[in-house]
C-alpha positions as CSV (number, residue, x, y, z in Angstrom):
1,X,103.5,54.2,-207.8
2,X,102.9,57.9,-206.8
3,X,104.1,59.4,-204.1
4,X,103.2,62.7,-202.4
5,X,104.7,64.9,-200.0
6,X,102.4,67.2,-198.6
7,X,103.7,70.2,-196.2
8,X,101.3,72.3,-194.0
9,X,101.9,75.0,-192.0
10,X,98.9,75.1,-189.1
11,X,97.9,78.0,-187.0
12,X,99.7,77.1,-183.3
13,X,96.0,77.3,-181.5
14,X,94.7,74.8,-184.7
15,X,97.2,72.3,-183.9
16,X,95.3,69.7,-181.5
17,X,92.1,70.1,-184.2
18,X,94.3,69.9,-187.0
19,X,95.7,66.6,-185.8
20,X,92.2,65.0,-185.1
21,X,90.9,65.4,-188.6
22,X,94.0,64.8,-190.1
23,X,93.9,61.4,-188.1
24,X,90.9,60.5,-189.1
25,X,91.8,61.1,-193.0
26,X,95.0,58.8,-191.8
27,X,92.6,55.8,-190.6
28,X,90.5,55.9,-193.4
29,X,93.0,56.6,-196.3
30,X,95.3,53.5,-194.8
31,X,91.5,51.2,-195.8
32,X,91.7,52.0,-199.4
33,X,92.8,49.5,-201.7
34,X,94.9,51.9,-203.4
35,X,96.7,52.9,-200.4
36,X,100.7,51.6,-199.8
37,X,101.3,54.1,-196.8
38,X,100.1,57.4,-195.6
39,X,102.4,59.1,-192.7
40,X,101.2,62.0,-190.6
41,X,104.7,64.0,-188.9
42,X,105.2,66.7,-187.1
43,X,107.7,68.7,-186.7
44,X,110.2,68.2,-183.6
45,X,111.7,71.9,-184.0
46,X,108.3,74.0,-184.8
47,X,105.0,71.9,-183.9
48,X,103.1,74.1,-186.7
49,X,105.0,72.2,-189.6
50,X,103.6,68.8,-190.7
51,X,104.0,66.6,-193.4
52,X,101.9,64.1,-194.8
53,X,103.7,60.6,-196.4
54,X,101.8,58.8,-198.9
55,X,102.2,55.9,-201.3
56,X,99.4,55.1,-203.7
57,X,99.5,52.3,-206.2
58,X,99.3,54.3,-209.2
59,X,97.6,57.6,-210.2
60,X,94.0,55.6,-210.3
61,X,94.1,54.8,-206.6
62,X,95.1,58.7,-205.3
63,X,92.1,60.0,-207.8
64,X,89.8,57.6,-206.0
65,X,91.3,58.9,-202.5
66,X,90.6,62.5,-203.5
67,X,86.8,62.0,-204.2
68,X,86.4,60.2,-200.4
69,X,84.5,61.4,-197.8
70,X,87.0,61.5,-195.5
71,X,89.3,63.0,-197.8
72,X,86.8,65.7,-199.0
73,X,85.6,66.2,-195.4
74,X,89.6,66.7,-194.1
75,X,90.4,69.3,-196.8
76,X,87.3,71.1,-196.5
77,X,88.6,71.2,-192.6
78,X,92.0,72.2,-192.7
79,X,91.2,75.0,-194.7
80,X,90.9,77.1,-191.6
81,X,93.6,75.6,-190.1
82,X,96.3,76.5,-192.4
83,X,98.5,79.6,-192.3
84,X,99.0,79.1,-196.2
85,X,98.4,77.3,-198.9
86,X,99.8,74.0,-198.6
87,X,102.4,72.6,-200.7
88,X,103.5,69.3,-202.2
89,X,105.9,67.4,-204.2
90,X,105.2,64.6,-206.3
91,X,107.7,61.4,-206.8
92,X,108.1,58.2,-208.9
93,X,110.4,55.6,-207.0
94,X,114.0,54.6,-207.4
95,X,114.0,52.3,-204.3
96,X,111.8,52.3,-201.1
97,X,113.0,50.4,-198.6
98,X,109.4,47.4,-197.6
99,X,108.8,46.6,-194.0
């Protein structure tokens, strides 16, 4: 599996945009056969913070998620949103609790 932890940092008066598109990558990304989970959160102490959840089957499935429309159409989006850059990690599991 792959999993990534993505962290953005939104402009305060992009917030209610940011979280449409960023929804709408949600529903679609949570169709592909590829997809384990995809989590949006925001942050309770600073609403400009969010951080996107996802599990992908393997490397192959989170390619195929980066060439999507609403992938492609998201980060083309956000671009104006963000105060920086954003950042991520990238994990392998140990154990991940299924329900």
């Amino acid at each position: 599996m792959r999993i990534v932890i993505a962290y953005l940092d939104v402009k305060k008066e992009c917030i209610e945009d940011f979280k449409k598109i960023t929804v709408y990558n949600h529903e679609n990304s949570i169709k592909e056969a590829g997809n384990v989970r995809f989590d949006v959160l925001q942050n309770r102490e600073d609403e400009t913070k969010f951080t996107l959840y996802e599990i992908w089957k393997d490397d192959a499935a989170f390619d195929f998620h980066k060439s999507t429309e609403h992938y492609n159409k998201w980060n083309d989006t956000v671009a104006d949103y963000v105060t920086k850059p954003r950042s991520r990690d990238v994990y392998t599991e140990v154990a991940l609790t299924n329900k």
